[in-house]
N, C-alpha and C positions, 0 to 999 in steps of 0.2 A: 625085762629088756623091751624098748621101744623099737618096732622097725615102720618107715613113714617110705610113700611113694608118691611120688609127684604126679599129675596128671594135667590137661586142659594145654599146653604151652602150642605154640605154634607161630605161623605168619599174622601179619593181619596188618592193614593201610592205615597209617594216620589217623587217629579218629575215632578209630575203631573200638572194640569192645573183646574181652578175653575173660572165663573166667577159669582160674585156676583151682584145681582139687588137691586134697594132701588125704589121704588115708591110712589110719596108726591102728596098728596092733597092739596088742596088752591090754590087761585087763582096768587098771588103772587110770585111762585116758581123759576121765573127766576133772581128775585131780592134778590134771598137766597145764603152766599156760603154754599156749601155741604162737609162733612167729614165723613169719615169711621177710625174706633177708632176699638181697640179688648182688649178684657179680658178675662186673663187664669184664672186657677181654684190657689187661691190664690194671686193673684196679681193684680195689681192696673189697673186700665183702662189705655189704651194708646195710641198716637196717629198712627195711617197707613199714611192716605191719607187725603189732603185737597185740594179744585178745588173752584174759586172764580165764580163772579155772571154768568160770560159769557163763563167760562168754558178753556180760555185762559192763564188761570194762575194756576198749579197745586206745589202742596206741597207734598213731602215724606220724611217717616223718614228712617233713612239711612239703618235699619235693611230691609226694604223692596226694596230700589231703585233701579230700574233695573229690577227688577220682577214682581213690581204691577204696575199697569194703570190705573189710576180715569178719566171716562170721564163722560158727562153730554147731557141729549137729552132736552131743555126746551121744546122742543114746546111736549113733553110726558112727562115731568115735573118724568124725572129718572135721576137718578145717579147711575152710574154700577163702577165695581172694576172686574178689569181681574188681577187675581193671576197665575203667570207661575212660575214654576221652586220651588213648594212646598217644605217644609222640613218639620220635626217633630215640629220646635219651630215658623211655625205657624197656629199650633192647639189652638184655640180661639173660644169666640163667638165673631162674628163681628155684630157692631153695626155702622149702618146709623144715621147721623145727620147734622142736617138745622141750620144754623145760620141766623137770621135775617141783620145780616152785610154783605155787597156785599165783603168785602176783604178774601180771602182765611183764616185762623187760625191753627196754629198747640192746642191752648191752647182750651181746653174741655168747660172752664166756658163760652167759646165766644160760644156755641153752647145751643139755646133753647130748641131745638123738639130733640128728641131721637125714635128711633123705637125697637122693640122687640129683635130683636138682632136673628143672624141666626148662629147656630154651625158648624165651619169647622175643621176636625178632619185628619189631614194626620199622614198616616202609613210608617213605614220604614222595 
């Protein structure tokens, strides 16, 4: 069993800079890919970020590329998300999750473990 906790979320102005932590239990973690997904307040979950088992192969959706960065520490069994160059439209909770599949995923249902989700709120 995977249990993941979010960390890093907060305020921050336009522009700004965020970066966010995911910390996974189990012993297993390097053999997991990792994704960072977000949901506004009335909309559907979505994909960000996805990084496969060894961390050499990252996925972005195109709302974010160029500004977000998913990378992965195994041997401390994290996956962080640096957000640069914020806007208002991404105001979210962001949510860490573990796939049991070593291949990277943009699709959600490929993801088992989900964590708590941590809210990131940018001002203009």
């Amino acid at each position: 069993q995977v249990q993941l906790v979010e960390s890093g979320g907060g305020l921050v102005q336009a522009g700004g800079s965020l970066r966010l932590s995911c910390a996974a239990s189990g012993r297993t973690f390097s053999s997991y890919a990792m994704g960072w997904f977000r949901q506004a307040p009335g909309k559907e979950r979505e994909f960000v970020a996805a990084i496969n088992w060894s961390g050499r192969v990252t996925s972005y959706a195109d709302s974010v590329k160029g500004r977000f960065t998913i990378s992965r520490d195994n041997a401390e069994s994290t996956v962080s998300l640096q957000m640069n160059s914020l806007n208002p439209e991404d105001t979210s909770v962001y949510y860490c999750a573990a796939s049991t599949y070593a291949r990277a995923t943009y699709r959600q249902y490929d993801y088992s473990y989900w964590g708590q989700g941590t809210p990131v709120t940018v001002s203009s």
